[in-house]
C-alpha positions as CSV (number, residue, x, y, z in Angstrom):
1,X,88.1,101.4,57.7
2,X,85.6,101.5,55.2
3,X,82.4,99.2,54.7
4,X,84.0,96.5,51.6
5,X,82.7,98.3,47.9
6,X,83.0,96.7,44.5
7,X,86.3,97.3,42.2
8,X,83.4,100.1,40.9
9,X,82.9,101.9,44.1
10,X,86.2,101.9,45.2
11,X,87.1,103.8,41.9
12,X,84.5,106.5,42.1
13,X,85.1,106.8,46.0
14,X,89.0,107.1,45.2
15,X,88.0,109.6,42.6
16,X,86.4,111.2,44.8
17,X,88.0,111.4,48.1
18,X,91.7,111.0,47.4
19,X,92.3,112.0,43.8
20,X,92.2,108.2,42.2
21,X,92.9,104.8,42.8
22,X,96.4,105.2,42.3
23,X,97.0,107.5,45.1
24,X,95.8,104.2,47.8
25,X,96.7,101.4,49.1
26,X,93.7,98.8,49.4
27,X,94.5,95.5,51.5
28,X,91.8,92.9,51.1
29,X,90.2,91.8,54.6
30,X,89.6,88.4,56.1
31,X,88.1,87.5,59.0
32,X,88.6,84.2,60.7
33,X,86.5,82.8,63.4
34,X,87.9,81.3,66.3
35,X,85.4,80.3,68.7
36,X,83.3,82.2,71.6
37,X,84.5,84.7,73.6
38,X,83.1,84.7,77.5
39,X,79.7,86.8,76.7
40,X,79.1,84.2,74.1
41,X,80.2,86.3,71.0
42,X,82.2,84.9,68.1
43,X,85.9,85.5,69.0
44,X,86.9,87.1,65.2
45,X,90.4,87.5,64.0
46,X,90.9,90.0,60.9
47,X,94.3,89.5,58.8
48,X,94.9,92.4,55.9
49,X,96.3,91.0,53.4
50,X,99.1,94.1,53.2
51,X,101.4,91.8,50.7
52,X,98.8,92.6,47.8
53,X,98.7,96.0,48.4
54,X,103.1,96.7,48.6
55,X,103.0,98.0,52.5
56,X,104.8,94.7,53.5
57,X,107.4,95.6,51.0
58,X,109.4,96.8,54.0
59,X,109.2,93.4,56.2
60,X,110.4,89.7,55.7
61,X,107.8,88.8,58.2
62,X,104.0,87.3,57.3
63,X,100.9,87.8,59.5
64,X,99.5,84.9,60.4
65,X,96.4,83.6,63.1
66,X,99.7,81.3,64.4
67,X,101.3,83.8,65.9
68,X,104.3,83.6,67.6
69,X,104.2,84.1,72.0
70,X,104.8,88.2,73.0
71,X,108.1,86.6,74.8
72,X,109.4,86.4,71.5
73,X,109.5,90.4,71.6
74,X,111.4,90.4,74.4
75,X,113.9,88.2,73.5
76,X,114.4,90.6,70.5
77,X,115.1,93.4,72.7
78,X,117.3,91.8,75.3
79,X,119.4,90.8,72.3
80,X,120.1,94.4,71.4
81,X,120.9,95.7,74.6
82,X,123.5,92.8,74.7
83,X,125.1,94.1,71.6
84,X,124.9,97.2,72.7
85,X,126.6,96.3,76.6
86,X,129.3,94.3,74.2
87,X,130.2,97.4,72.4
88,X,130.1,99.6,75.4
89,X,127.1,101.6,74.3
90,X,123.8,102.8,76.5
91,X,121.0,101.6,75.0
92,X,118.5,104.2,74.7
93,X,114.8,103.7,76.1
94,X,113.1,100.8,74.1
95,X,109.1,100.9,74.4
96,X,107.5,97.5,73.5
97,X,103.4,97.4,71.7
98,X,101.8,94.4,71.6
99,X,98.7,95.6,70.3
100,X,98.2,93.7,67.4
101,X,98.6,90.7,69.7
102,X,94.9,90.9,70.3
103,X,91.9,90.1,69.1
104,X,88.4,91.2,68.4
C-alpha cells in the first residue's frame, strides 16, 4: 500500500519501480466512516474499487459496506459437501477466511 500520488507520480513511480504503468494494477481507495470504535477512534471501512482496475474480472460478486453475515460462507460449504455425499465422493479438507470480514 502506497501513500495516494497524482496520475503524475504514479507514472514516474511505475517508471520507476515496475517498468511502467502498464505493468500495474491501481484500484482507487475509499474510506467510509462508520462510527467509534470502543477507545473512541473512528471505526473506518476501506473498499478498493478492484472493478476499475480488471482484478474483479474473475468474480460476479461486488464489495460492498452491506455485507452479507459470515453464515453465508458456511452455507456455501455445506452445500458442496452435499453434492459431493450425493455423488459418493470425500470432500477434501475445506479451510474457511473471514478476514476481510473486518474492519479497521
Amino acid at each position: 500500500m502506497l501513500a495516494p500520488m497524482t496520475p503524475r507520480q504514479f507514472t514516474a513511480w511505475a517508471d520507476a519501480q515496475c517498468g511502467g504503468v502498464r505493468r500495474t494494477r491501481p484500484a482507487p481507495r475509499y474510506v467510509i466512516e462508520q462510527g467509534l470504535k470502543e477507545d473512541g477512534s473512528k471505526r473506518l471501512r476501506c473498499i478498493d474499487d478492484d472493478r476499475a482496475s480488471g482484478v474483479n474480472d474473475a468474480t460476479g460478486e461486488v464489495e460492498s459496506v452491506d455485507l452479507i453475515s459470515p453464515v453465508w460462507v458456511v452455507m456455501v460449504v455445506v452445500a458442496i459437501a452435499a453434492r459431493y455425499m450425493a455423488a459418493g465422493i470425500q470432500m477434501t479438507r475445506c479451510i474457511v477466511a473471514l478476514d476481510d470480514y473486518s474492519t479497521i
